[in-house]
N, C-alpha and C positions, 0 to 999 in steps of 0.2 A: 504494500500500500504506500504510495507518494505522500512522501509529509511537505503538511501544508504550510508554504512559507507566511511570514505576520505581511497582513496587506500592507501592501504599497500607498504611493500618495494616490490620492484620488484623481483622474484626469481634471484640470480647468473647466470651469463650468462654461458654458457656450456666452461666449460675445453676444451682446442685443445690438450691437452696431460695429461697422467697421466691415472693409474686407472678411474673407470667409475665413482666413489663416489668423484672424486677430483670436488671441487667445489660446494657440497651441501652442504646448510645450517643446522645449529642447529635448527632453525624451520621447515624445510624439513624435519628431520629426525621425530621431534615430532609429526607434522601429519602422518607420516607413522607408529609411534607406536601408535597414537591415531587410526587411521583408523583399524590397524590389530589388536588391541585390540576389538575394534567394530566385527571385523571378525571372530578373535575365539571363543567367545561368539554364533556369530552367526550360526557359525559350531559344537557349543555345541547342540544349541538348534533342529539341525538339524540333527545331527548323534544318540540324547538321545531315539529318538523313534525307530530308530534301533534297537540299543542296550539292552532294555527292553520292546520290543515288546511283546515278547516270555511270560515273566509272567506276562505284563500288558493282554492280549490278554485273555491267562488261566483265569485270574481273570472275566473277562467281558464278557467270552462268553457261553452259555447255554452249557452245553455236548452235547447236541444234534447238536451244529453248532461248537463244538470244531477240527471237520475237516476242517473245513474253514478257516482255521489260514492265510493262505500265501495267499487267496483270500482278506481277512479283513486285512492282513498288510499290501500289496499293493495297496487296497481301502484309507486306511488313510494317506500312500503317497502322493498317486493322489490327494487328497484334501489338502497336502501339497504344492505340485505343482500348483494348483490355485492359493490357496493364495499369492503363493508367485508372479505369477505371475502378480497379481493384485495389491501387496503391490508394488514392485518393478516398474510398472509403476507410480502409481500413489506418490509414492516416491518420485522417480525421475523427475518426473514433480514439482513437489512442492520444491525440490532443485534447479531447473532453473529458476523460478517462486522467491520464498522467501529465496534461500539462502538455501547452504550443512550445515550449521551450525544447524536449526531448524528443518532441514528435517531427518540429524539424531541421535538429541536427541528424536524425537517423536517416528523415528524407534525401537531405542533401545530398551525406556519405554515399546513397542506393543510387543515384542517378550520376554520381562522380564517377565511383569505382566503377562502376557496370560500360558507363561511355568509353572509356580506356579501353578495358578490356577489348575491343570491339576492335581495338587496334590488330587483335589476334586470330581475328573470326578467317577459316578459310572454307567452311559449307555455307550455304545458305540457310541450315537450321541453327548456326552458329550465330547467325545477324538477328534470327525470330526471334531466339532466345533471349537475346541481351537487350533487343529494342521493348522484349516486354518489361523487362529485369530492368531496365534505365525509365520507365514508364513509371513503374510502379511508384519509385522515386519521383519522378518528374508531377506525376498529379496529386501527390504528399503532398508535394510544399504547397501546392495552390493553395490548399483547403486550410491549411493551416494558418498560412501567410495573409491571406485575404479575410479570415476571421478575427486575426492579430491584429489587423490595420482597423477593421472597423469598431472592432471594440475598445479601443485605445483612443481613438480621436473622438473629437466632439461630435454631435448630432449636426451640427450646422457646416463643419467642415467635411463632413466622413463621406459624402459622393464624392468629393475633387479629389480625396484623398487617394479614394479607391478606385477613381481612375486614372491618377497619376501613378500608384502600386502597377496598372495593367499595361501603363504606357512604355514605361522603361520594359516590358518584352522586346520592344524593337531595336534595344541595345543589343538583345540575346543576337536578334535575325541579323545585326549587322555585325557584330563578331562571328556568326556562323559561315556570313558571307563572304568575312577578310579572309577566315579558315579555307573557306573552301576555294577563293581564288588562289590563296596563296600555295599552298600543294597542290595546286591543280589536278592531275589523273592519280596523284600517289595520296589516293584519299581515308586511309591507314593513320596518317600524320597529324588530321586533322582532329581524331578522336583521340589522340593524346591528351591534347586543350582540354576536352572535358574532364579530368582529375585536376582541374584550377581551382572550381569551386568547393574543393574540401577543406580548402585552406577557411574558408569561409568559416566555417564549422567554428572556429577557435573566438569568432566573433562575437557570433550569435551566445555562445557560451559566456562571452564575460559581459556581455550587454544588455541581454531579452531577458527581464522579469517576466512573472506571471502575470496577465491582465488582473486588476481588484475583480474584477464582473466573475472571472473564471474562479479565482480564490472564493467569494463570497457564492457560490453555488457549492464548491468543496465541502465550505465549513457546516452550510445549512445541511449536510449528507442527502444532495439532487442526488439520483441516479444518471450519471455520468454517459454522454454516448450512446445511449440505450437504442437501441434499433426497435425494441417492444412501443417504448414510447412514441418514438419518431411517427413510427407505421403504425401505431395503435389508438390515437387521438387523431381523429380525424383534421381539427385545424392544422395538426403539422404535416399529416399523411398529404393530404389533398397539395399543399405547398412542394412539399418533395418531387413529388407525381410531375405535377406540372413543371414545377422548378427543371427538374429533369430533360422533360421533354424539348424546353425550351435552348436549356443547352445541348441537346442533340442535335438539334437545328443547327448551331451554331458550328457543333464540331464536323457534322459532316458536311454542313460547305464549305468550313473552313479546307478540311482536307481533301474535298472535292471539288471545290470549285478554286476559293482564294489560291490556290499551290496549285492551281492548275494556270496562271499566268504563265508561268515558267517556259511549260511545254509551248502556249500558245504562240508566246514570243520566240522561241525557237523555229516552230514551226513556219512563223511567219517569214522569219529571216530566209530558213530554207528554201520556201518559196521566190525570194527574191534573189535566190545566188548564193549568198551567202555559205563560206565553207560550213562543214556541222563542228569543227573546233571553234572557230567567230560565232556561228550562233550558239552555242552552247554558254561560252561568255561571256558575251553581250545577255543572252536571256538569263543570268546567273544576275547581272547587274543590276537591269527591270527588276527583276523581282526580289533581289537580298536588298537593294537601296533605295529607287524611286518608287515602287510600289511600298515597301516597309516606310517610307516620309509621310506616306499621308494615310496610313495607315496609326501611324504613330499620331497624326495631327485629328486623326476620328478617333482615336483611346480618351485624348486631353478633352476634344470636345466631347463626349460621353456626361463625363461629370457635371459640367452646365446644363449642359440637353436636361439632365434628370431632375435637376433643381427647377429648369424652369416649365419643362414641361412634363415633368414628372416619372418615377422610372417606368412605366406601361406607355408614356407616349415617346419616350424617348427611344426606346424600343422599336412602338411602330413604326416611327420614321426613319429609323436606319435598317427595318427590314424591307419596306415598299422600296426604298434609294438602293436596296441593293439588287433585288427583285428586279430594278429599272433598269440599272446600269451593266448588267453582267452581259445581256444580248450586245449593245452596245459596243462594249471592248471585245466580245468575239468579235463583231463582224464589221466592224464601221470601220478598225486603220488598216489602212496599208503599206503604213512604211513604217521604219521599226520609228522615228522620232512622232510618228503618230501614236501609236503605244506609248509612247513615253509619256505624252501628253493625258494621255486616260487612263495612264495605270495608278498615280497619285488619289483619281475620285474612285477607283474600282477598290484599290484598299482601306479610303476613307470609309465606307460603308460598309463592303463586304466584311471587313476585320476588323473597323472599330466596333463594332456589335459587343463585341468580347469583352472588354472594360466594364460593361452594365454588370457583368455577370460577377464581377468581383464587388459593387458597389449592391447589386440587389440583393442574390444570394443570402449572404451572413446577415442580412436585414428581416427575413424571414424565419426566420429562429429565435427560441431563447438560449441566455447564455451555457448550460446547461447540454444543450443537441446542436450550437453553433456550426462547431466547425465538422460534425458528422453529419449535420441536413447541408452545407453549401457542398462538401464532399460530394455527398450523396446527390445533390444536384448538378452539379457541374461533370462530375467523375461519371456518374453513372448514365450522362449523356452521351458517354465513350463510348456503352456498352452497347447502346441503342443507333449508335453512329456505326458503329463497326460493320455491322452485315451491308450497309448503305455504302461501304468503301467496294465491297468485293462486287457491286449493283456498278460501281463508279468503272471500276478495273476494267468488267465485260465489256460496260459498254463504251468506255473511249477506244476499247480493243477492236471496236467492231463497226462503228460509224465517225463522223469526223468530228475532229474533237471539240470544233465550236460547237455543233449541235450537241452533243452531250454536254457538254456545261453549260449550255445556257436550258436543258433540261433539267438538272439538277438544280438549277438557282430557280427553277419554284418551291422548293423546299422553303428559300425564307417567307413564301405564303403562307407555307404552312405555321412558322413560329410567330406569323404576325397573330393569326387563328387564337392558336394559345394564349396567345397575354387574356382575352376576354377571359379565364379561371384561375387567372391570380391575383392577388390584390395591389394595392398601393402604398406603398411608403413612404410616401416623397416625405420630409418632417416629423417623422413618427420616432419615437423614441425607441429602442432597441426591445423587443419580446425577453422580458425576466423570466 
């Protein structure tokens, strides 16, 4: 049994005037750079197989199953999507349970160690294995980190907060990017990087107390993490459920559609002449830096969006803008600096989406089930994404690939659907 340390200072009570940042502490702010350091890392380990798919893939597959590249890329997705979905529950349970402190230094170490390794992989069950194994790790920290941020900050700062925690992943995508330009085909090298983030570990450890919110359900003896409660009281079941759905949306265009620029911009290049070394780089470009800029610039705007239009509008309006614009960037450039020009709006929408999800989430819970209902809902959208990857695989296998992705980008129809059975929080003080 974890003993419980004597409460901390209490967060600053919420500013009634001023900027949104008047009245966070110097501590506040450190767990928000502890956290979204935890994040970029995390988004390293997760955009790096993107990004060297292409010559890890050539290296590992017979010529005989070297058509099968985009079946086998999306197959090791999906098995990133498990894990992740699996690591992020049971995370998150173990942060409600033993405390956001242990829960992620262990995530870190799992998504460090395991990236390395990768360095060594010479099957193709070799890369399954580890991108689950680095997963597990990688959807830890979310649940935990994004619970830490909004229960730490004030009620009137905690949307900017939690989407500035979400913004800094495009630090991850652009370290994954310098990685993978910089080894170029010897893409072994670049999963080295990934054991950088354990160093982290040492940080987290002398700096991250325990939230007062999470101490003071300890001491009242909550039943901690409970999966009975969660799924056994309807107000919080019904939340999960949908909370879930709603990140399955997100993950499976993320990983089906937003990371499908990549190929587009390649494709296009090929189309135009372009050797497939130059397009391969060039489309490596697109999409690790000017598609990751505005991408990054719809994270930051997320957190206004929810304040002013609150998180279920803020929401719909970066599902319809994505829904709009995805046909769009298939089929409207033809020259790669046309791309360039709409790959900025294609990720402001398609992948700012994802920032809500750190700012709603842990807004739907008491402290108590926190960080194992945003788990449960963000993580467990892996689970429900996943068979939607191998739906993804066949079919860019089999038709062209702008008509398949701009098929899948009705999905965010779908996630606009959902917000009608969740609720609203915009101002709402945190579920005790």
């Amino acid at each position: 049994m974890t003993r419980v340390q004597p409460l901390i200072t209490a967060p600053a009570p919420d500013a009634t005037a001023g900027p949104w940042y008047a009245g966070v502490t110097r501590y506040q702010w450190l767990v928000l750079v502890i956290a979204s350091a935890g994040w970029v890392f995390d988004a390293f380990e997760g955009q790096l197989f993107n990004l060297t798919r292409q010559d890890l893939l050539r290296d590992l597959l017979s010529a005989a199953d070297a058509h099968r590249q985009k079946f086998w890329g999306d197959f090791f997705l999906a098995a990133f999507l498990v894990g992740g979905t699996l690591g992020g529950i049971a995370f998150g349970t173990l942060a409600d349970r033993f405390g956001r402190k242990p829960a992620m230094v262990a995530s870190i170490l799992f998504y460090s160690v395991f990236s390395g390794l990768t360095y060594f992989a010479t099957q193709l069950w070799h890369v399954a294995a580890l991108r689950f194994l680095v997963a597990l790790g990688v959807g830890g920290e979310w649940a935990v980190a994004a619970s830490l941020v909004a229960e730490v900050f004030p009620t009137r700062a905690r949307a900017r907060a939690g989407g500035i925690f979400h913004a800094t992943s495009v630090m991850g995508t652009w370290l994954a990017t310098g990685a993978a330009l910089i080894v170029g085909s010897q893409w072994r090298y670049a999963y080295l990087v990934g054991v950088v983030p354990a160093l982290l570990v040492l940080w987290v450890r002398s700096s991250v107390h325990e939230p007062e919110r999470w101490q003071q359900a300890t001491l009242e003896g909550r039943q901690l993490g409970s999966f009975r409660e969660l799924f056994g009281v309807a107000r919080w079941a019904r939340r999960a459920i949908f909370g879930l759905l709603l990140a399955a949306v997100g993950l499976s265009t993320f990983w089906c559609v937003v990371v499908a620029s990549q190929d587009l911009t390649r494709e296009l290049l090929l189309r135009n002449g372009a050797s497939p070394a130059d397009a391969a780089r060039h489309a490596k470009f697109a999409y690790g830096i000017v598609q990751a800029i505005g991408m990054g610039i719809g994270f930051l705007c997320v957190g206004p969006l929810a304040e002013r239009l609150g998180r279920r509008g803020a929401f719909l309006l970066m599902h319809l803008c994505a829904a709009a614009i995805v046909p769009v960037t298939c089929y409207l450039p033809q020259t790669y600096w046309q791309m360039l020009i709409l790959l900025p709006i294609f990720g402001f929408f398609t992948g700012g989406i994802h920032a809500g999800y750190a700012v709603y989430f842990p807004e739907l819970f008491p402290n108590h089930l926190r960080a194992t209902g945003a788990g449960v809902c963000f993580n467990g959208g892996r689970l429900v994404a996943a068979p939607l990857l191998w739906v993804s695989g066949e079919l860019k296998s089999t038709v062209d690939l702008r008509l398949a992705v701009t098929l899948l980008a009705s999905l965010f129809l779908v996630g606009a659907f959902v917000l009608i059975f969740l609720p609203e929080t915009k101002g709402k003080p945190l579920p005790e």
